[in-house]
C-alpha positions as CSV (number, residue, x, y, z in Angstrom):
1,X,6.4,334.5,32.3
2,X,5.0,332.1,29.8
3,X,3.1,332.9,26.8
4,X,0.3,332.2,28.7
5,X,-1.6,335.6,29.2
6,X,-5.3,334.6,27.4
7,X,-6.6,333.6,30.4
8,X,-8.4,330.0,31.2
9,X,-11.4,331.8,32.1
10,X,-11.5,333.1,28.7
11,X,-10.8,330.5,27.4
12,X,-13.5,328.4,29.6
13,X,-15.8,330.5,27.9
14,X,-14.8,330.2,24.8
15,X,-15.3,326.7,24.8
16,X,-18.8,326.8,26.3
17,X,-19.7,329.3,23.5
18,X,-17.7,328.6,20.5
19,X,-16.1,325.1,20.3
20,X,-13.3,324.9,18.0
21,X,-14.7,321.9,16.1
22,X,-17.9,323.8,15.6
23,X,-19.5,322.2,12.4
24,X,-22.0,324.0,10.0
25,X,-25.4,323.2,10.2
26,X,-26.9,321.0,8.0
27,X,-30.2,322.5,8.4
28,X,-29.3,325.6,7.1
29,X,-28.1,323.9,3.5
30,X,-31.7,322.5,2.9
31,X,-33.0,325.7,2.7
32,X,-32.8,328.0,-0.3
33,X,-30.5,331.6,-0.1
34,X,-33.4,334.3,-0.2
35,X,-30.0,336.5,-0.5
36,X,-26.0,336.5,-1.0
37,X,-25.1,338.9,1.6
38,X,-23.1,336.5,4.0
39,X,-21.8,334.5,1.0
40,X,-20.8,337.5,-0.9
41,X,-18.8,338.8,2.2
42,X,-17.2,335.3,2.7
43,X,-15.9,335.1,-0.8
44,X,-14.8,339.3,0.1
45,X,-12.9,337.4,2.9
46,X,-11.2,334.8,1.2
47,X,-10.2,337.8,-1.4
48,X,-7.9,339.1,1.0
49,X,-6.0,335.7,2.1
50,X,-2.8,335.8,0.7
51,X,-1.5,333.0,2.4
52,X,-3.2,329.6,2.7
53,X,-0.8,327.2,3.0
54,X,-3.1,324.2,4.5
55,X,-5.4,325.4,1.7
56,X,-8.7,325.7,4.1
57,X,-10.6,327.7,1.4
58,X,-10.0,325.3,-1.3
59,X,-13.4,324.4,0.2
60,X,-14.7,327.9,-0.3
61,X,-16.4,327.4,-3.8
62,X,-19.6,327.6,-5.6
63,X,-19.9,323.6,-5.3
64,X,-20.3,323.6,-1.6
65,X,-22.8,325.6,0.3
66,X,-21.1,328.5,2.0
67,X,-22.7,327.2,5.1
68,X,-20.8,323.7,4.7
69,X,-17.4,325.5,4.0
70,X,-14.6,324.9,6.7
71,X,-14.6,327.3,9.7
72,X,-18.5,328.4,8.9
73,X,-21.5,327.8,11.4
74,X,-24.9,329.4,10.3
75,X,-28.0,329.6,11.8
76,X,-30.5,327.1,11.9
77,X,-33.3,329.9,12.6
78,X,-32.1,332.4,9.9
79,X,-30.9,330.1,7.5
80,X,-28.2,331.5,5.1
81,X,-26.9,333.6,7.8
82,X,-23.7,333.0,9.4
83,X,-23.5,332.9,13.0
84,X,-19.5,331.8,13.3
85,X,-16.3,332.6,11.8
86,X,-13.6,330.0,13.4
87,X,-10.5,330.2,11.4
88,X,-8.2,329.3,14.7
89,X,-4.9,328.4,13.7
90,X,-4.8,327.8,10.5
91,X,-1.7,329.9,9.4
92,X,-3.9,332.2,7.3
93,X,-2.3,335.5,6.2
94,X,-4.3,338.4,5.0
95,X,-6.5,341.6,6.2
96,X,-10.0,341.9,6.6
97,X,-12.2,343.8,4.6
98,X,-15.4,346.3,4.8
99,X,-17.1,343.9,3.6
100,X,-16.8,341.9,6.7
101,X,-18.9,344.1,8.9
102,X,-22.2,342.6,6.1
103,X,-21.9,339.1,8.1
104,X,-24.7,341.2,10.7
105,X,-26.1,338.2,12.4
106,X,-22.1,336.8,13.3
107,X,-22.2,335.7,17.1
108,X,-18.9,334.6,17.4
109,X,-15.5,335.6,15.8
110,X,-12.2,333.4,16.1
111,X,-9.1,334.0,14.0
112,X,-6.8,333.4,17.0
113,X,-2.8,332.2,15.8
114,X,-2.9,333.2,12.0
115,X,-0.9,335.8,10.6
116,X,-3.6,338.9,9.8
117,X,-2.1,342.1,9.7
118,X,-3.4,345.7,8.5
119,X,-6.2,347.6,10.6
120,X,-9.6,345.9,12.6
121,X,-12.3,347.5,10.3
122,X,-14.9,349.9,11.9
123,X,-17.6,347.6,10.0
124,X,-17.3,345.3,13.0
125,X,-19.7,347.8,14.6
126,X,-22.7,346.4,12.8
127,X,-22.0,343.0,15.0
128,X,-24.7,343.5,17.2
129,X,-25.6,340.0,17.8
130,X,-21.6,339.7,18.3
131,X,-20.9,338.5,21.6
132,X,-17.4,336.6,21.3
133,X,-14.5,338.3,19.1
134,X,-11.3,336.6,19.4
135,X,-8.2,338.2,17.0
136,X,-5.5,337.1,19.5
137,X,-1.7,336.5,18.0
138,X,-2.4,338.0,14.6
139,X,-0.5,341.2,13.4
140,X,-3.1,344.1,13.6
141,X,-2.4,347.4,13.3
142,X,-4.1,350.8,14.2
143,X,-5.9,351.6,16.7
144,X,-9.2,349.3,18.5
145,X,-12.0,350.9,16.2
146,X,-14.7,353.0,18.4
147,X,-17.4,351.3,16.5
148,X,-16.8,348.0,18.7
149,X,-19.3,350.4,21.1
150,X,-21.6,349.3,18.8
151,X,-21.5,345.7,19.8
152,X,-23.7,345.6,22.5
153,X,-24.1,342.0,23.6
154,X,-20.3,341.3,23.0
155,X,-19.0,339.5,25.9
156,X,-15.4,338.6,25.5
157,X,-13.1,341.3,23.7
158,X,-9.7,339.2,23.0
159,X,-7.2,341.6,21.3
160,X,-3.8,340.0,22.6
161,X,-0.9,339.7,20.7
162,X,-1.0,342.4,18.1
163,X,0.2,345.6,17.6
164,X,-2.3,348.1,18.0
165,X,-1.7,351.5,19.6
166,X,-3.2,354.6,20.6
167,X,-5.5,355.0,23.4
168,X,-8.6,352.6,24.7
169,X,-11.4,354.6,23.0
170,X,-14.0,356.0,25.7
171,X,-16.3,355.1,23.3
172,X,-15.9,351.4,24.3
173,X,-17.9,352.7,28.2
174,X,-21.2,352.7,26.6
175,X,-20.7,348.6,26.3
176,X,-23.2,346.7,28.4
177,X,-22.0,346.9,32.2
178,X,-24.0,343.3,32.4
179,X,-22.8,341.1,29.8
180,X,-18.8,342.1,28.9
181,X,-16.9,339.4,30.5
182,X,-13.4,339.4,29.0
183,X,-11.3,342.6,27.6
184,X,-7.9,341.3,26.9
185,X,-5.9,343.8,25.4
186,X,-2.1,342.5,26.5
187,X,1.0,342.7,24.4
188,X,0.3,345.6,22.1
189,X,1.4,348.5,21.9
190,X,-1.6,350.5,23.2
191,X,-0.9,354.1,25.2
192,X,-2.8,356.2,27.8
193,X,-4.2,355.4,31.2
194,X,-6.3,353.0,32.5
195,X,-10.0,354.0,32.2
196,X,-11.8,354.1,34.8
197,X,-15.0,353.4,33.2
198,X,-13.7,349.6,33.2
199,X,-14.8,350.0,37.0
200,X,-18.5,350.2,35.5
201,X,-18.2,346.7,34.2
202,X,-19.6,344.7,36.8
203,X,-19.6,341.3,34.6
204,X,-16.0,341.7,34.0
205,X,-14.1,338.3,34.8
206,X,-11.1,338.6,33.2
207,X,-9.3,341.9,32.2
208,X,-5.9,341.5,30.7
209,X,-3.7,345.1,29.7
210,X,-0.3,343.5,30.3
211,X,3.0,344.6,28.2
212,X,1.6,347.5,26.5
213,X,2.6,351.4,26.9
214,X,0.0,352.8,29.8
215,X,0.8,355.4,32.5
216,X,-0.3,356.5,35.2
217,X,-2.2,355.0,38.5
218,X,-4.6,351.8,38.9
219,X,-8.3,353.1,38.6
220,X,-9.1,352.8,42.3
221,X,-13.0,352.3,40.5
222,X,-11.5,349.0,39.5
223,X,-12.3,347.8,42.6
224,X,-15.6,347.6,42.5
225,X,-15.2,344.5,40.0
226,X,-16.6,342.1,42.5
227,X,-16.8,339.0,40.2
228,X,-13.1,339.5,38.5
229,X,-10.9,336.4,38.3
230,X,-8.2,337.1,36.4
231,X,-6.3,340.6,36.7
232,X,-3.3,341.3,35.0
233,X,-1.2,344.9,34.1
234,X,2.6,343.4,34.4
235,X,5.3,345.5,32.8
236,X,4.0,348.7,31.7
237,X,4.9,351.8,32.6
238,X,2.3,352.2,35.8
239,X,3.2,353.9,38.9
240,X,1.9,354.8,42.3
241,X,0.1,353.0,45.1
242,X,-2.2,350.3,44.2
243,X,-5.4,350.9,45.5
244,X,-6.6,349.2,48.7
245,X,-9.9,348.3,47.2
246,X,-7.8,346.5,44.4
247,X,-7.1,344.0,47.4
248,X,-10.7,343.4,48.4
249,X,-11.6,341.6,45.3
250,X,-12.2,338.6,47.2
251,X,-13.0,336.8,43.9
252,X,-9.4,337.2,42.8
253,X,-7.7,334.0,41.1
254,X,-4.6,335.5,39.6
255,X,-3.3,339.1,40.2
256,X,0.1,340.3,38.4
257,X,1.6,343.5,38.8
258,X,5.1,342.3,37.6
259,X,7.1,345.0,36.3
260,X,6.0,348.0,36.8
261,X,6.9,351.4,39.5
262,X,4.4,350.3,42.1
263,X,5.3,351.8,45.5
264,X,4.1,351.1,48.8
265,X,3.3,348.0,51.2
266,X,1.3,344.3,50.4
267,X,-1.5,344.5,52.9
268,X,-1.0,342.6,55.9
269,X,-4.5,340.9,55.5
270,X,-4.4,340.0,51.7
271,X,-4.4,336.5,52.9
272,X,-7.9,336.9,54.3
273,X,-9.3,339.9,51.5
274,X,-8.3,337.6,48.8
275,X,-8.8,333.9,50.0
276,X,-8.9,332.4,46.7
277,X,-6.1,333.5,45.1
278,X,-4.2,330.9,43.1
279,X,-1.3,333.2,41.3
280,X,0.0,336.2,42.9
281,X,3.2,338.4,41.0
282,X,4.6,341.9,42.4
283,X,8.0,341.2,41.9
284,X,10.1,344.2,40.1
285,X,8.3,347.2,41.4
286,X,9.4,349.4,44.4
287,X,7.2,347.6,47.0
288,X,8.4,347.6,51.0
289,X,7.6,346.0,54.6
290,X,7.3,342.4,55.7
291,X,5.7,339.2,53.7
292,X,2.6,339.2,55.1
293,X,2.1,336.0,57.1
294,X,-1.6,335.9,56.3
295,X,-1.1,334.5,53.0
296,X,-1.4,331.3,54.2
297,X,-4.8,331.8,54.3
298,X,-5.2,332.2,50.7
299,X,-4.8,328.0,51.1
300,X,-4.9,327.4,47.2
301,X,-1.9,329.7,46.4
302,X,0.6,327.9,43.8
303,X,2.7,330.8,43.0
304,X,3.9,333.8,44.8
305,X,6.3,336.1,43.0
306,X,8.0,338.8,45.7
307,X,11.4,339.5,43.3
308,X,13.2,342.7,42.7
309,X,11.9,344.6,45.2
310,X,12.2,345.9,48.6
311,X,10.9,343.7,51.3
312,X,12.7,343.2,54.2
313,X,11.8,341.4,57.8
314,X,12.0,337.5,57.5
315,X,10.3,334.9,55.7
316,X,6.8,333.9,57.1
317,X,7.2,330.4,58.8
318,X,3.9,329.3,58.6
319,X,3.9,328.9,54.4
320,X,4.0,324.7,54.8
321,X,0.7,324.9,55.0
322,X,0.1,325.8,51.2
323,X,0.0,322.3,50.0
324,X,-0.4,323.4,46.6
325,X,2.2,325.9,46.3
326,X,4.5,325.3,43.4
327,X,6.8,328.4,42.8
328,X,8.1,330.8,45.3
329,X,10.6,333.7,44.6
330,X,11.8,336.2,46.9
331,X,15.1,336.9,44.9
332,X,16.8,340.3,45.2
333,X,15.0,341.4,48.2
334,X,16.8,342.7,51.8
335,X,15.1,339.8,53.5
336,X,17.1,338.1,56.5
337,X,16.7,335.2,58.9
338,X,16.1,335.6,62.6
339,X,18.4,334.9,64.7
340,X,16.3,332.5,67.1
341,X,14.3,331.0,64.1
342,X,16.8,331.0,61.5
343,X,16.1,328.6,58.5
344,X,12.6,327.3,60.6
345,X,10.9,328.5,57.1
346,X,12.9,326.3,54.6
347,X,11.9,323.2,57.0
348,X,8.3,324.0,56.9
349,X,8.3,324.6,53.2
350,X,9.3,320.8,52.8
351,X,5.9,320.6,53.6
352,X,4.8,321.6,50.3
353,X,5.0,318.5,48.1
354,X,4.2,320.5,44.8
355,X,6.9,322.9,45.3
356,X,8.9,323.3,41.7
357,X,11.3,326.3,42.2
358,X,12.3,328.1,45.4
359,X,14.4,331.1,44.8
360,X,15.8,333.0,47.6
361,X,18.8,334.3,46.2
362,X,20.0,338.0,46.6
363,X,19.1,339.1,50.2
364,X,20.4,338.5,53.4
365,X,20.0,335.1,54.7
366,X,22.2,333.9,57.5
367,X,23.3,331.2,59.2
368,X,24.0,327.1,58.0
369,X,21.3,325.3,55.8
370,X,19.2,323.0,57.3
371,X,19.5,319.0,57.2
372,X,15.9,319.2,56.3
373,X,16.6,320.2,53.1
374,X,16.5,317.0,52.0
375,X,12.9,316.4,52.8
376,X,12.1,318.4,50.1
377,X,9.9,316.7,47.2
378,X,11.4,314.9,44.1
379,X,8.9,317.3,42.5
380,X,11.7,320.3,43.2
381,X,13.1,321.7,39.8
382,X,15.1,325.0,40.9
383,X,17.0,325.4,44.6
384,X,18.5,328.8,44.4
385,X,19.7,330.6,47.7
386,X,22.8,332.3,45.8
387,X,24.3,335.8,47.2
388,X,23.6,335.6,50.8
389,X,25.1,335.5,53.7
390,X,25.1,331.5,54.1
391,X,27.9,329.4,55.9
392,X,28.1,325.8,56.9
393,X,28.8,323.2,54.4
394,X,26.3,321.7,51.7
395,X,23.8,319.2,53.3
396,X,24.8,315.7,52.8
397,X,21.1,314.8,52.0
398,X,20.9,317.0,49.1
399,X,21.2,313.9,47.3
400,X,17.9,313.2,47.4
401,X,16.6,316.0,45.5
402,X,16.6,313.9,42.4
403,X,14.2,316.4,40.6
404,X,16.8,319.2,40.8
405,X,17.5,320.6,36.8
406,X,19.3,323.5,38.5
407,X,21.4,324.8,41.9
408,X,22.1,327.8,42.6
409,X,24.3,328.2,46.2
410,X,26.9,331.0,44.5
411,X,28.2,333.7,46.5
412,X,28.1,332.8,50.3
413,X,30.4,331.5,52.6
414,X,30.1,327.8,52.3
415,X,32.7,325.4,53.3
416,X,33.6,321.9,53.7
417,X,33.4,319.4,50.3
418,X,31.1,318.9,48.0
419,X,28.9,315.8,48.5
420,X,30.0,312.7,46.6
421,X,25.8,312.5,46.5
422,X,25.5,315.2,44.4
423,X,26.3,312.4,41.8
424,X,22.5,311.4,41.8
425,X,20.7,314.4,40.9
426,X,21.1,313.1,36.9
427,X,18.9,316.1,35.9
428,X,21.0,318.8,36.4
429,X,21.4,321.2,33.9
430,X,23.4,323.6,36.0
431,X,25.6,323.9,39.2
432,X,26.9,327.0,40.7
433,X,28.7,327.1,43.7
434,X,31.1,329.5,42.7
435,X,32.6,332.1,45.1
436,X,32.6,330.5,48.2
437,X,35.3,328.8,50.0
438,X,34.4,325.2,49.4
439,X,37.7,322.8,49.4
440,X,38.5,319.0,48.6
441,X,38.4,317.2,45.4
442,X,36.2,318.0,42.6
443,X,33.9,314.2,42.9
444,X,34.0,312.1,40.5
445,X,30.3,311.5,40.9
446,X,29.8,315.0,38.7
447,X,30.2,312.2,35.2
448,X,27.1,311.1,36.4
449,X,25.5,314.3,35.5
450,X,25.0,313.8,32.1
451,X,22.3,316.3,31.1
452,X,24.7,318.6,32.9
453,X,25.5,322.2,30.3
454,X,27.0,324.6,32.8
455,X,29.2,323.9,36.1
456,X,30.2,326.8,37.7
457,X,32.9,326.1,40.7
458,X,35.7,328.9,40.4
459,X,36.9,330.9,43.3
460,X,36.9,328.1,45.8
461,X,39.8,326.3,47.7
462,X,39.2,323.2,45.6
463,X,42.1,320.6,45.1
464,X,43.3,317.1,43.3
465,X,42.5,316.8,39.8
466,X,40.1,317.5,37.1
467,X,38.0,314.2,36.9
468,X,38.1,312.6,33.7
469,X,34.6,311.5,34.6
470,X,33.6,314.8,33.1
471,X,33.8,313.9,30.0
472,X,30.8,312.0,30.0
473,X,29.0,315.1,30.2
474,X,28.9,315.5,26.4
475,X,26.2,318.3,26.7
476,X,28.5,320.5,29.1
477,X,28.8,323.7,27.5
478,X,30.5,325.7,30.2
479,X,33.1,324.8,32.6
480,X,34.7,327.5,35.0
481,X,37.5,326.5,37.5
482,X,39.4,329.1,37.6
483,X,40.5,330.3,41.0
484,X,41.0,327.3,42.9
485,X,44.2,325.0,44.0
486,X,43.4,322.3,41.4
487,X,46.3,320.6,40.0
488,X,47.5,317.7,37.6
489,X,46.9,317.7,33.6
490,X,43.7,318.6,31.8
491,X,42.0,315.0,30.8
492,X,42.1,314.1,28.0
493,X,38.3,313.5,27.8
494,X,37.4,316.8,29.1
495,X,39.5,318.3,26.4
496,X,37.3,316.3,24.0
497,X,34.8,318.5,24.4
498,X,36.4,321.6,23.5
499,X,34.5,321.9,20.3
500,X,31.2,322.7,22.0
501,X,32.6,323.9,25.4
502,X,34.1,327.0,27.3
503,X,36.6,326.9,29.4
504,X,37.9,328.9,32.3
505,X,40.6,327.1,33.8
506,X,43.0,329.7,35.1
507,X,44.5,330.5,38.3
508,X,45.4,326.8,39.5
509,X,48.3,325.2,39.6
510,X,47.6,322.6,36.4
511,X,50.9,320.8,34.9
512,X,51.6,319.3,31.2
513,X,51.4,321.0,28.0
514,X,48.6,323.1,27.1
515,X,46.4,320.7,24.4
516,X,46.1,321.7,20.7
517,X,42.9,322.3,21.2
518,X,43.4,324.9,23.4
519,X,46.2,326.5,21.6
């Protein structure tokens, strides 16, 4: 998954609250400082940078106004008073000091994408006008100080991308069940369970505890989040059944549970329970039973994530209908095709013009593919169907799948040639159809591939030569044969590339001397 775990919601608010170009009020220069408190802490601030390398507090003198210096707002009602610290991005490197927590009448906090390490102080409790604290991709250390409790109108909590550890402090539940409507907390190193005072938080839009350390089961009290949009726990160490009421969250935009030992069935109805849903990822847990066919209801779905698991049954037919739908993986599963539909689920999913990568490799998929196969959009990236039980040849109109970057048909039983059209889909980066018992010639049409890096077609029945049109593939950086009937000298174009390439040539029937560069 993308680095993408700060959520849009978050960062909708963000906007709304802080905006990145946020300028210093020029009211609050014309007014004299009745004291130094906020500019004292400031220059405390700049004390600990130790790495400025766009030189942002060059500004930070006694020439300028503290209120005019770069990243500082201040209030226009308390003037001399800073209401916002946005330092995003600046490649700043340092810690924060005591002296922070003197800035009391700070609304907003963002130090997002610099480099601050060493602990969050426990003088961030005397915030309490703090309502947005954003310390995303820094380096922290320690544990979340308890004295955030203290911050009683915060509403987002954005901790990503650090590495704190130890335990969620329970001192955090007193925080305003109202007004709290982002607790990120992903990609730390952070221990324990998950409380179940987070249930309490009825504001809660967006909670985010992804890659870290906890155990345990999902707070079945999280379900009483009614107005949560954004739910994500992937990869940790979680186990159990996930609570039904998790699943009645009708509000639900994006649920990931990637990753973790989750046992149990995918509710049947959880097309209907969570109708909105936009983003849906269970894939490597222990789940089992069918796909359920209502998620077609959910009719803004863009990606579902089923892989690694245990699902069985068939596909669900009736997924055309999601004409939004942009990723689907099903890979490693024990799903199979019926014997009277058979591939009636591929043709319906040419429905979905925004599909970018279908996976359905690693399960148990019978039978010949489909002509409609080519009806697929130009908007498919990834075709991968490898390790099944496939047979028939490769669809002639494949060819029109010009958006393809990579094909994955490996490990089936297909036969017949491969399609001099496969010569047209110039984006391909990679080709397998290794392990099958394809035969004929090698096409020459594969030159055309230029952007091609890996062709995988060993242990097939193919024949002829090794086209010298491969050569042309300058970025190829692996080329198996091996295992086939091919026969004739190695080109001397394809041998060109040896600097850069890897071969696996063997077990043919090749004639001439073995080139120097092989030697």
């Amino acid at each position: 998954m993308k680095k993408q775990i700060t959520s849009f919601l978050l960062a909708y608010i963000a906007l709304f609250m802080y905006p990145t170009n946020s300028k210093p009020s020029s009211v609050a220069a014309a007014f004299p400082i009745e004291n130094e408190t906020d500019r004292l802490a400031l220059l405390a601030f700049k004390d600990r940078i130790t790495e400025d390398p766009l030189n942002l507090t060059a500004s930070w003198n006694t020439s300028t106004h503290f209120c005019k210096w770069q990243g500082v707002s201040c209030s226009t009602r308390h003037p001399g008073r800073v209401t916002v610290l946005n330092l995003a991005g600046k490649k700043l490197t340092g810690s924060l000091p005591p002296h922070f927590g003197n800035l009391s009448f700070l609304r907003g906090i963002n130090l997002e994408n610099n480099s601050f390490r060493g602990m969050i102080p426990q003088e961030l409790g005397r915030f309490k006008r703090l309502k947005y604290l954003n310390l995303s991709s820094n380096a922290f250390q320690g544990e979340i100080p308890t004295n955030l409790s203290y911050c009683s109108d915060i509403q987002v909590i954005n901790l990503n991308y650090n590495n704190l550890v130890g335990k969620i402090p329970e001192e955090l539940s007193s925080l305003s069940t109202n007004k709290l409507k982002g607790f990120n907390v992903s990609v730390n190193g952070l221990t324990g369970s998950i409380p179940r005072w987070l249930g309490n938080v009825s504001s809660l839009l967006d909670l985010s505890m992804a890659r870290n350390y906890f155990q345990g089961t999902i707070p079945s009290e999280l379900g009483r989040l009614q107005n949560l949009r954004f739910f994500q726990i992937f990869e940790n160490n979680l186990s159990g059944e996930v609570p039904p009421s998790i699943y009645n969250i009708s509000s639900l935009l994006f649920l990931s549970l990637v990753g973790n030992r989750f046992y149990g069935k995918i509710p049947q109805d959880i097309g209907f329970t969570l109708p909105n849903l936009l983003y849906l990822y269970v894939g490597n847990n222990q789940f089992t039973g069918h796909l359920p066919v209502s998620l077609s209801n959910a009719s803004g779905l863009r990606y579902m994530v089923f892989n690694s698991c245990n699902f069985t049954g068939t596909m669900p037919t009736n997924l055309g209908s999601l004409k939004g739908l942009e990723k689907i993986s099903v890979f490693r599963n024990q799903l199979e095709t019926d014997e009277a539909e058979g591939f009636i689920f591929l043709t319906s999913l040419t429905n979905c013009s925004n599909l970018q990568l279908l996976d359905l490799g690693y399960n148990r998929f019978k039978g010949a593919l489909p002509a409609s196969l080519a009806n697929f959009s130009t908007s498919l990236q990834g075709l991968g169907v490898a390790a099944n039980q496939i047979s028939g040849s490769i669809p002639e109109g494949i060819k029109n799948l010009i958006g393809l970057t990579r094909l994955y048909i490996s490990m089936n039983s297909i036969t017949g040639e491969i399609p001099e059209g496969i010569g047209k889909l110039e984006r391909l980066e990679e080709i397998s159809l290794d392990e099958n018992r394809i035969s004929g010639a090698v096409p020459e049409t594969i030159g055309n591939i230029t952007k091609l890096r890996r062709l995988f077609l060993f242990a097939n029945n193919l024949s002829g030569n090794i086209p010298p049109s491969l050569g042309k593939c300058k970025k190829l950086e692996v080329l198996q044969l091996f295992g086939n009937n091919l026969t004739g000298f190695i080109p001397k174009e394809v041998v060109s590339l040896s600097t850069t390439l890897s071969f696996l040539l063997g077990q043919n029937s090749l004639t001439g001397p073995l080139p120097m560069e092989f030697q």
